[in-house]
VEXVEXDREN-422427 format. One record per residue: residue in three letters; x, y, z of N, C-alpha, C in turn; residue number from 1. Coordinates in pm, whole numbers, plus 50000, padded with zeros to 5 digits. Example, Ala and Ser with C-alpha at 12.3 -4.5 7.8 and 13.67 -1.06 7.14 Angstrom:
BEGIN
  rest    n.X    n.Y    n.Z   ca.X   ca.Y   ca.Z    c.X    c.Y    c.Z   nr
   ALA  51319  49431  50780  51230  49550  50780  51320  49670  50780    1
   SER  51285  49775  50708  51367  49894  50714  51290  50003  50787    2
//
This chain:
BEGIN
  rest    n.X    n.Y    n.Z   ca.X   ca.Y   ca.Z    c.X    c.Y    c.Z   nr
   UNK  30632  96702  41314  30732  96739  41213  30863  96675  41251    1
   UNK  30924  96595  41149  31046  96555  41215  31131  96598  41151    2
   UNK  31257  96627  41215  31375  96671  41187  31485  96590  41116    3
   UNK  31574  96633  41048  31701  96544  40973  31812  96530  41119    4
   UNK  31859  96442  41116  31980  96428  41227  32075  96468  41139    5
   UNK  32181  96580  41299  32286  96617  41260  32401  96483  41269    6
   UNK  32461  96533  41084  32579  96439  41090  32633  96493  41059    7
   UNK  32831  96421  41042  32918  96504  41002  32984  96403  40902    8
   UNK  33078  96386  40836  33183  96269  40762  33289  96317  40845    9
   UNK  33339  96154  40895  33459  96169  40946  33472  96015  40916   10
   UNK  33494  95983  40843  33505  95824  40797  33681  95811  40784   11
   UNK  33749  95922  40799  33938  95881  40758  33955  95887  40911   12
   UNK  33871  95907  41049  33933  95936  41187  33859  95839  41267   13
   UNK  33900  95805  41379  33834  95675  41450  33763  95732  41588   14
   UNK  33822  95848  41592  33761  95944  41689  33790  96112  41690   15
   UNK  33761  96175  41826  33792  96292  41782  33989  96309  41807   16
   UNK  33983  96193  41902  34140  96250  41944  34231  96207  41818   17
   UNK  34186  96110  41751  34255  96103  41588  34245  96156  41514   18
   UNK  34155  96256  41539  34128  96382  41446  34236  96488  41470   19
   UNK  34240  96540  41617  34321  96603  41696  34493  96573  41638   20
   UNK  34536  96437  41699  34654  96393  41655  34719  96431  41484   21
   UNK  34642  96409  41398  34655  96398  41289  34681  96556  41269   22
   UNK  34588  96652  41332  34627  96799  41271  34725  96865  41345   23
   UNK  34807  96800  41486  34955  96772  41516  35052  96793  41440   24
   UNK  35052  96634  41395  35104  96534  41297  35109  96627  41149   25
   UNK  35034  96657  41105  35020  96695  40976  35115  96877  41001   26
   UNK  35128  96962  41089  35182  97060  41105  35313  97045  41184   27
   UNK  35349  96919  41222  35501  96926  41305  35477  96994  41395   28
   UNK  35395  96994  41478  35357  97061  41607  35404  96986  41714   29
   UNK  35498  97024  41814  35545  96990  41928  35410  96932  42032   30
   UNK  35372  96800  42043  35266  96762  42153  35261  96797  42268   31
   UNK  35415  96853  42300  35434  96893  42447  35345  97093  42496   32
   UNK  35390  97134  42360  35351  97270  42366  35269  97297  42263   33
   UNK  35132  97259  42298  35047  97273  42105  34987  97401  42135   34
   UNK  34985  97495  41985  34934  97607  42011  34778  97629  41983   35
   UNK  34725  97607  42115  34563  97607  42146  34474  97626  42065   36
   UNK  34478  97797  42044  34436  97896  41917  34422  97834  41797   37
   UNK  34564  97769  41742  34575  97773  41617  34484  97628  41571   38
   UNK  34552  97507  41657  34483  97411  41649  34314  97404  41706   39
   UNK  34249  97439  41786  34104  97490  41812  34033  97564  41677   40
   UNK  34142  97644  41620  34050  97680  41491  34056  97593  41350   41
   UNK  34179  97534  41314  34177  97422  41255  34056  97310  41253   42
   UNK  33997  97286  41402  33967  97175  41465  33827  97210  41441   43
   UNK  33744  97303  41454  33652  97357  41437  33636  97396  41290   44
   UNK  33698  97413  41232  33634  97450  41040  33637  97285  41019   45
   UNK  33759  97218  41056  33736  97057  41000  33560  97044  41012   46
   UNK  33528  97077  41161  33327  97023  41173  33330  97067  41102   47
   UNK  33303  97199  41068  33214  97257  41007  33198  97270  40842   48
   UNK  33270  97203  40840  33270  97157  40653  33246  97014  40615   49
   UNK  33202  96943  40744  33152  96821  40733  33005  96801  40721   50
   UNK  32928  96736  40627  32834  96701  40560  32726  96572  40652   51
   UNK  32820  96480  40673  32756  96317  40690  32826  96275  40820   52
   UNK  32771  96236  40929  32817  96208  41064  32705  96129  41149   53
   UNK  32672  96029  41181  32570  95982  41288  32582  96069  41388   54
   UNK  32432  96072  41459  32451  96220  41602  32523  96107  41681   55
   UNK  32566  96037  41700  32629  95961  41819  32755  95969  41796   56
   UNK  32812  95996  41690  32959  96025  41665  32999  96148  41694   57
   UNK  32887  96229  41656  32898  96390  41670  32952  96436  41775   58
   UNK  32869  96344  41861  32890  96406  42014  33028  96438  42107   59
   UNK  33085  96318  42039  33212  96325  42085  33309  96443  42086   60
   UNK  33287  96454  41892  33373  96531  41854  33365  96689  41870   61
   UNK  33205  96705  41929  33133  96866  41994  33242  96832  42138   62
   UNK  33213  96722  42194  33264  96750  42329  33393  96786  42328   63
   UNK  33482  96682  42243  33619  96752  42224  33614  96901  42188   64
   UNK  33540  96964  42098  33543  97047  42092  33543  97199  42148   65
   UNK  33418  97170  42262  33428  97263  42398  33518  97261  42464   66
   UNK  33604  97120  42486  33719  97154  42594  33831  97200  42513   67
   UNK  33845  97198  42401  33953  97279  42313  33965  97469  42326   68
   UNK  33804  97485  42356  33767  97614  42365  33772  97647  42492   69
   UNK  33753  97576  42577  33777  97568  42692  33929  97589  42776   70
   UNK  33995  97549  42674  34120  97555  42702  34205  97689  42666   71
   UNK  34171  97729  42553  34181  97835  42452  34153  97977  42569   72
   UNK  34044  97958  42668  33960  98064  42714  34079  98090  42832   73
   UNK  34112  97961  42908  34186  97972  43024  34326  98087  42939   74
   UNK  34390  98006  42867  34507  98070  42882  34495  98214  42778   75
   UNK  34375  98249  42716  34408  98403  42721  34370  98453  42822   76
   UNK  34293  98449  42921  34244  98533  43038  34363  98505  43143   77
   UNK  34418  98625  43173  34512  98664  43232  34463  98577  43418   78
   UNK  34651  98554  43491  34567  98503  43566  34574  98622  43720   79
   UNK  34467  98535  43780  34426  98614  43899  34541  98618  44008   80
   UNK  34559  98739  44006  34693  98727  44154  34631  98705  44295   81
   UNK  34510  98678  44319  34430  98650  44432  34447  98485  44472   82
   UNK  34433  98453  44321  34449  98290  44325  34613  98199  44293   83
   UNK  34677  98246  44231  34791  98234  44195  34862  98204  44244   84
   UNK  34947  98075  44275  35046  98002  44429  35190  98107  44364   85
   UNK  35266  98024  44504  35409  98131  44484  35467  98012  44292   86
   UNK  35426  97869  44351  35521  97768  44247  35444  97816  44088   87
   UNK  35488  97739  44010  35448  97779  43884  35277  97719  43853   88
   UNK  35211  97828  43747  35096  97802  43760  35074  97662  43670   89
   UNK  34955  97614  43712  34945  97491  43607  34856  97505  43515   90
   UNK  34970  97422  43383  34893  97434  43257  34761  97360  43225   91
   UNK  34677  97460  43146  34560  97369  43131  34548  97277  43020   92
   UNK  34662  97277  42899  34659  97209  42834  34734  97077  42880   93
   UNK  34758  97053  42990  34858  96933  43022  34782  96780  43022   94
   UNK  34600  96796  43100  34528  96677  43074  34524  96628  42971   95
   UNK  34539  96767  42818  34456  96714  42715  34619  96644  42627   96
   UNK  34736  96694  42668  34862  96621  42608  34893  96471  42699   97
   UNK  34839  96459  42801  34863  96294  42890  34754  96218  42793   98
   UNK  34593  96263  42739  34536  96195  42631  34584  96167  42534   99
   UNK  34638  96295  42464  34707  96232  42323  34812  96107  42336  100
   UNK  34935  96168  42427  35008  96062  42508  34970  95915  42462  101
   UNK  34876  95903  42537  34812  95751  42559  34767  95711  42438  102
   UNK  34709  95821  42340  34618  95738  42308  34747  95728  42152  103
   UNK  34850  95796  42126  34934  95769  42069  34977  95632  42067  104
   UNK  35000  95606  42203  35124  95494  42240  34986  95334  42161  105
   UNK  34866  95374  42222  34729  95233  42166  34782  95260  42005  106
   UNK  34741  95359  41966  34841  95364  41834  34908  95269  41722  107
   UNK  35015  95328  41848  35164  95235  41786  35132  95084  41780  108
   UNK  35096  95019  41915  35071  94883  41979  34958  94851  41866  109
   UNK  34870  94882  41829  34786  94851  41727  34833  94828  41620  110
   UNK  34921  94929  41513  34958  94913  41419  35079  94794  41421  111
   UNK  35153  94756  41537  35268  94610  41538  35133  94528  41527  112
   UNK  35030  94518  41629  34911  94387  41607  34862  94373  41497  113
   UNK  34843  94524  41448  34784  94490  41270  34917  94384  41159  114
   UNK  35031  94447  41191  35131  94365  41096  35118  94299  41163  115
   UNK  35149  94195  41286  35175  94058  41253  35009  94011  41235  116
   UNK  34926  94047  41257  34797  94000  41193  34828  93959  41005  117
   UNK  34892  94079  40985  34881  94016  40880  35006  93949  40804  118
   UNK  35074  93955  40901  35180  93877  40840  35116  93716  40903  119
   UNK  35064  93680  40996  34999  93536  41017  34883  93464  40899  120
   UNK  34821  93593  40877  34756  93615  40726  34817  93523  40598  121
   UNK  34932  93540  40588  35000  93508  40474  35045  93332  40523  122
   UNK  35022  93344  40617  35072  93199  40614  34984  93092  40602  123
   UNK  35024  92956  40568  34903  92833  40598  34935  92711  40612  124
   UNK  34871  92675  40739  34902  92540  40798  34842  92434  40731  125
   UNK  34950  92340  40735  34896  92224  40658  34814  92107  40749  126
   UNK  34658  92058  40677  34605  92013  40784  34670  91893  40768  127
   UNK  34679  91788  40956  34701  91677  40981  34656  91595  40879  128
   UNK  34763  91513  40832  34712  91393  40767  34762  91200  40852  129
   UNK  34731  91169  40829  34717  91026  40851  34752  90902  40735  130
   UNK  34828  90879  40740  34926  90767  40612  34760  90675  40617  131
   UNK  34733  90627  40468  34631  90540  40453  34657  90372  40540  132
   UNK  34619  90287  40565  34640  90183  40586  34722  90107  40533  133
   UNK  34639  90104  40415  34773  90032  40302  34865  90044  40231  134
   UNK  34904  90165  40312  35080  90205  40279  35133  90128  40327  135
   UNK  35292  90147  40263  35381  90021  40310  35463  90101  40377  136
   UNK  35490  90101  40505  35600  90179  40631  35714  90068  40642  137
   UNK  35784  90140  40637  35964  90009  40649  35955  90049  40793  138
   UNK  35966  89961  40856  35974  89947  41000  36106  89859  41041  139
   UNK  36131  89916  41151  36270  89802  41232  36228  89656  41230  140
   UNK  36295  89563  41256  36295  89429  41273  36256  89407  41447  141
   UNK  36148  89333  41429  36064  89271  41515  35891  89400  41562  142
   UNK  35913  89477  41456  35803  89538  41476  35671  89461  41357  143
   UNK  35537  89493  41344  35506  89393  41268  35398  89508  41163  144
   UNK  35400  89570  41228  35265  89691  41176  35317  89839  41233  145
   UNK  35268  89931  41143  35279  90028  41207  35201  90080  41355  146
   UNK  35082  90033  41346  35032  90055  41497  35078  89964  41593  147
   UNK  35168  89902  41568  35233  89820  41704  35334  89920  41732  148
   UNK  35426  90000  41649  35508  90137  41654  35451  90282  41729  149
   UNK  35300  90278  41667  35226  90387  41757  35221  90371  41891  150
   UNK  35167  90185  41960  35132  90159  42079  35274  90194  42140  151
   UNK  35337  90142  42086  35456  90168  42181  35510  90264  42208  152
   UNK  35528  90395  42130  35541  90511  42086  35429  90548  42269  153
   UNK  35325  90530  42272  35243  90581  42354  35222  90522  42476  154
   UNK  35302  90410  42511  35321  90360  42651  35436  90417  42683  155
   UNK  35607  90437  42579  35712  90505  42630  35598  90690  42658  156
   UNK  35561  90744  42615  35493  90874  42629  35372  90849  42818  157
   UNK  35345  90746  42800  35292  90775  42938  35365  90749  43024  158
   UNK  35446  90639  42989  35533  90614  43144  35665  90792  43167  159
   UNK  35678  90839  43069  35734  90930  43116  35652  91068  43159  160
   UNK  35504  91040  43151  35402  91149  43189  35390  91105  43314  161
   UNK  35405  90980  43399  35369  90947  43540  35455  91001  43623  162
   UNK  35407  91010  43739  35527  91069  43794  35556  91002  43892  163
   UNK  35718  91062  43949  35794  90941  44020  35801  90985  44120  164
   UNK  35828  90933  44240  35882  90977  44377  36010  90990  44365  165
   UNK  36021  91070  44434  36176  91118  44415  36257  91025  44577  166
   UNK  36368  90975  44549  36424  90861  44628  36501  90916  44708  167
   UNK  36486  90922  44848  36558  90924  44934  36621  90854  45004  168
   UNK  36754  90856  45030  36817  90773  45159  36826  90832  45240  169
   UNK  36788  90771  45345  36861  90794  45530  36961  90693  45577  170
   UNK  37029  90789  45613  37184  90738  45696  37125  90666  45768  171
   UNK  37172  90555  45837  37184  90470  45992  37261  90581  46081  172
   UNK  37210  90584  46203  37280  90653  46305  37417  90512  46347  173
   UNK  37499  90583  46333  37623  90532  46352  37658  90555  46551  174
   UNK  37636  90672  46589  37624  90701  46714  37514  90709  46800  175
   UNK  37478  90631  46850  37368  90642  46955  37361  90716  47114  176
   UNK  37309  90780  47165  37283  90830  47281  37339  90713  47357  177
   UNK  37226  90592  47401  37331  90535  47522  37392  90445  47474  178
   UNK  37449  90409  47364  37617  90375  47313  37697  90446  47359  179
   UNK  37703  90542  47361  37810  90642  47362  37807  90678  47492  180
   UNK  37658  90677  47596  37735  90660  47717  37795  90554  47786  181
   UNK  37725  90446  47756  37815  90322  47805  37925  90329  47799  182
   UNK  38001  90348  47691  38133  90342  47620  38224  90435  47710  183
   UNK  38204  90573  47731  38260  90671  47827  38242  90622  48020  184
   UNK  38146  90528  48036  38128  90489  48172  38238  90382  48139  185
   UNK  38292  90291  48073  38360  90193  48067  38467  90232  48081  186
   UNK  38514  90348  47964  38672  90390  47907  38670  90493  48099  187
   UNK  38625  90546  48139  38639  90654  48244  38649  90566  48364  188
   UNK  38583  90423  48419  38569  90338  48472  38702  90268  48518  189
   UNK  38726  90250  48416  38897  90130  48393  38992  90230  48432  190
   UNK  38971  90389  48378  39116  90488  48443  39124  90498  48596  191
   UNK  38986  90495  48667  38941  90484  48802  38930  90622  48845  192
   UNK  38882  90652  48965  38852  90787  48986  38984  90877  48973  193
   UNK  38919  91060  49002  39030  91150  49013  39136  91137  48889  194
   UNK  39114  91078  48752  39158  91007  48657  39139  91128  48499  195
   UNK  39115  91263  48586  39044  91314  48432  39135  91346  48325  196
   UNK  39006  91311  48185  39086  91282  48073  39013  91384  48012  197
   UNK  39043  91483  47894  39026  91575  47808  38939  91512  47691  198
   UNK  38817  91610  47716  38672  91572  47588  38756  91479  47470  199
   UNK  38872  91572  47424  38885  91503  47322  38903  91333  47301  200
   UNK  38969  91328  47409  39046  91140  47459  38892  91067  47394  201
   UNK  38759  91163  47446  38688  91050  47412  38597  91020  47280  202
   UNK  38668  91087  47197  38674  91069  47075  38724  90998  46987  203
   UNK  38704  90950  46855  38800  90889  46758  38876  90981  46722  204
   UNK  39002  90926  46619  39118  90978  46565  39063  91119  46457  205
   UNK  38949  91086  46372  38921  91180  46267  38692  91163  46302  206
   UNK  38708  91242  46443  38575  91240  46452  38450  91324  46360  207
   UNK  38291  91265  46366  38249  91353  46281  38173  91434  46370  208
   UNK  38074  91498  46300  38027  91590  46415  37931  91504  46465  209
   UNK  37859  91447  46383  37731  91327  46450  37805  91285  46580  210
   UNK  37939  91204  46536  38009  91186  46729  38062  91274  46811  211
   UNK  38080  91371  46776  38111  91517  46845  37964  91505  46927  212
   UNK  37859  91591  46901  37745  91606  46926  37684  91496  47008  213
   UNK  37672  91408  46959  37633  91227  47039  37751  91239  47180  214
   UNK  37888  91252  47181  37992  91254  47273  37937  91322  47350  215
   UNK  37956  91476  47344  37868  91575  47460  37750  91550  47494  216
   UNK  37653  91469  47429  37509  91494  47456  37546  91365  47634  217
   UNK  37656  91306  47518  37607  91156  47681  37693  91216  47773  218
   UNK  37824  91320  47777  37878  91354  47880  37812  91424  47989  219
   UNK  37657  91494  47913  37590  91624  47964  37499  91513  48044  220
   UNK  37444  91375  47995  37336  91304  48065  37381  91223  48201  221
   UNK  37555  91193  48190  37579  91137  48296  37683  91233  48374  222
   UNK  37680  91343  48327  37654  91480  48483  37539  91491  48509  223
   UNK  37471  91497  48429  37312  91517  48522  37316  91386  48700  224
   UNK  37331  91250  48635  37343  91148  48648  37487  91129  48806  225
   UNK  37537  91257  48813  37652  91235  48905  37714  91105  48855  226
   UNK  37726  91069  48731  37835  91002  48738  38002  91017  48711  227
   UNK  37995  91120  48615  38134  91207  48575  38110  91343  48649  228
   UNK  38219  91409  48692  38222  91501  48698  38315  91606  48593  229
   UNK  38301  91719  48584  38340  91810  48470  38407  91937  48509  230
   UNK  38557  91989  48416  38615  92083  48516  38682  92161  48386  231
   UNK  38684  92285  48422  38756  92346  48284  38768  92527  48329  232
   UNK  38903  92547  48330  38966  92664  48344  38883  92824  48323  233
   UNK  38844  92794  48192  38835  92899  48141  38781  92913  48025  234
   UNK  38692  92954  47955  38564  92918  47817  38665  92837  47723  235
   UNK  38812  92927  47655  38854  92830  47562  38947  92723  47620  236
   UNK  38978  92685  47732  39059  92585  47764  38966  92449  47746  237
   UNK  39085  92352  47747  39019  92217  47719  38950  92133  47856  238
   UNK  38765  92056  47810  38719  92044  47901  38744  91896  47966  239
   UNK  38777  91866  48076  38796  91793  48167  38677  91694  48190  240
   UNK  38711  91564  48192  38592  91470  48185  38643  91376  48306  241
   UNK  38594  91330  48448  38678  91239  48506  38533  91149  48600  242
   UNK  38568  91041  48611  38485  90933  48714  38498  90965  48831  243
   UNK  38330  90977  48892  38287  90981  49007  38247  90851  49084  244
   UNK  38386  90801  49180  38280  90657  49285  38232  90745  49402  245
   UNK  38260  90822  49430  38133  90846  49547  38011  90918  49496  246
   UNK  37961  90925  49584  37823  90966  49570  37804  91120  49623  247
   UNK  37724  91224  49500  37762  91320  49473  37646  91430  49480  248
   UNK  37656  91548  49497  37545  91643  49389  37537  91618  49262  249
   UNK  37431  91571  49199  37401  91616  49063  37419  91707  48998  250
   UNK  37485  91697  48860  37582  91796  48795  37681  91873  48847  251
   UNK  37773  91817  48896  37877  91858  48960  37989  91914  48870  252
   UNK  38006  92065  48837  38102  92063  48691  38165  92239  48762  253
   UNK  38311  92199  48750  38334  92373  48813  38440  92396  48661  254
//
């Protein structure tokens, strides 16, 4: 013996929670505080005056339906002071308002996708066309055809699709390591020993730092070197550079 499947008509709702929303919506009912009772019985005559439904649609809208009752059950049954924290108790309708929530907001975002759907609807692109051959194109002087305008058109388009190395210069070192000591063994040489002259002397008039840096590096290699020795007061006083002829400890600098 076979049975008729239970259906219902719900052909104006896309589910049960649009069913839900709508009898909200339709009473100015606050989503934050919906009154359980009132909407659960609403929600329940809607089934039950429905005719035509696939059982696979049904199901949903039974399941929504138990947890409506479900919900309904919690907050008339008083609660247990056994179980009851000191903070405030939690509502049981709060899961089922974070659903509506959401499924509000798909909603909204749907109905902007539906308009510009159909506002793209209304429009229409015109397909590519291609000038016949034996059109006549006024072209510049020294062009001869229009596809000699295309080719060229498409060699300026690749050469600016290639890509370039990007150009660097490097400086010449202007100061060299042993330039710059030679130069200080010469200038320190000619003053003769016990002769010391102040870092700066062995500098130019408007030095850069490249000879700043290069200057000390060769003063530091020929103390290593016992050939200058090095003398200076006190961290900011000025440092003392002078020629060594005898023969010395290595790095000799007070």
């Amino acid at each position: 013996m076979s049975t008729l499947p239970l259906t219902f008509s719900v052909q104006d709702y896309t589910g049960p929670l649009d069913l839900l929303l709508h009898l909200i919506r339709q009473q100015k009912i606050d989503i934050y505080d919906i009154p359980i009772a009132q909407i659960t019985s609403q929600y329940l005559d809607f089934i039950h005056h429905q005719e035509v439904l696939v059982l696979d649609s049904a199901g949903d809208y039974l399941v929504l339906a138990s947890t409506l009752m479900a919900i309904k059950s919690k907050l008339l049954l008083p609660d247990n002071p056994l179980t009851v924290a000191d903070d405030e108790p939690e509502d049981p309708r709060e899961d089922l308002v974070n659903q509506l929530l959401v499924y509000e907001s798909y909603q909204k975002v749907a109905g902007i996708l539906k308009e510009m759907a159909a506002d793209r609807h209304r429009r229409y692109d015109r397909e590519p066309q291609t000038p016949p051959a034996a059109t006549a194109q006024p072209l510049a002087p020294g062009l001869l055809t229009i596809d000699a305008l295309r080719l060229t058109m498409e060699r300026i388009w690749q050469r600016q699709k290639a890509p370039r190395m990007p150009r660097r210069t490097i400086p010449l070192e202007k100061h060299v390591l042993a330039t710059q000591m030679n130069r200080i063994k010469t200038f320190l040489q000619h003053l003769g020993p016990h002769r010391p002259v102040t870092f700066g002397r062995l500098l130019s008039e408007a030095p850069s730092v490249d000879e700043v840096v290069t200057t000390f590096l060769a003063v530091l290699e020929l103390l290593k070197d016992a050939t200058v020795a090095c003398t200076q007061e006190d961290f900011a006083a000025p440092l003392y550079v002078e020629w060594r002829q005898e023969t010395a400890a290595k790095g000799m600098i007070s």
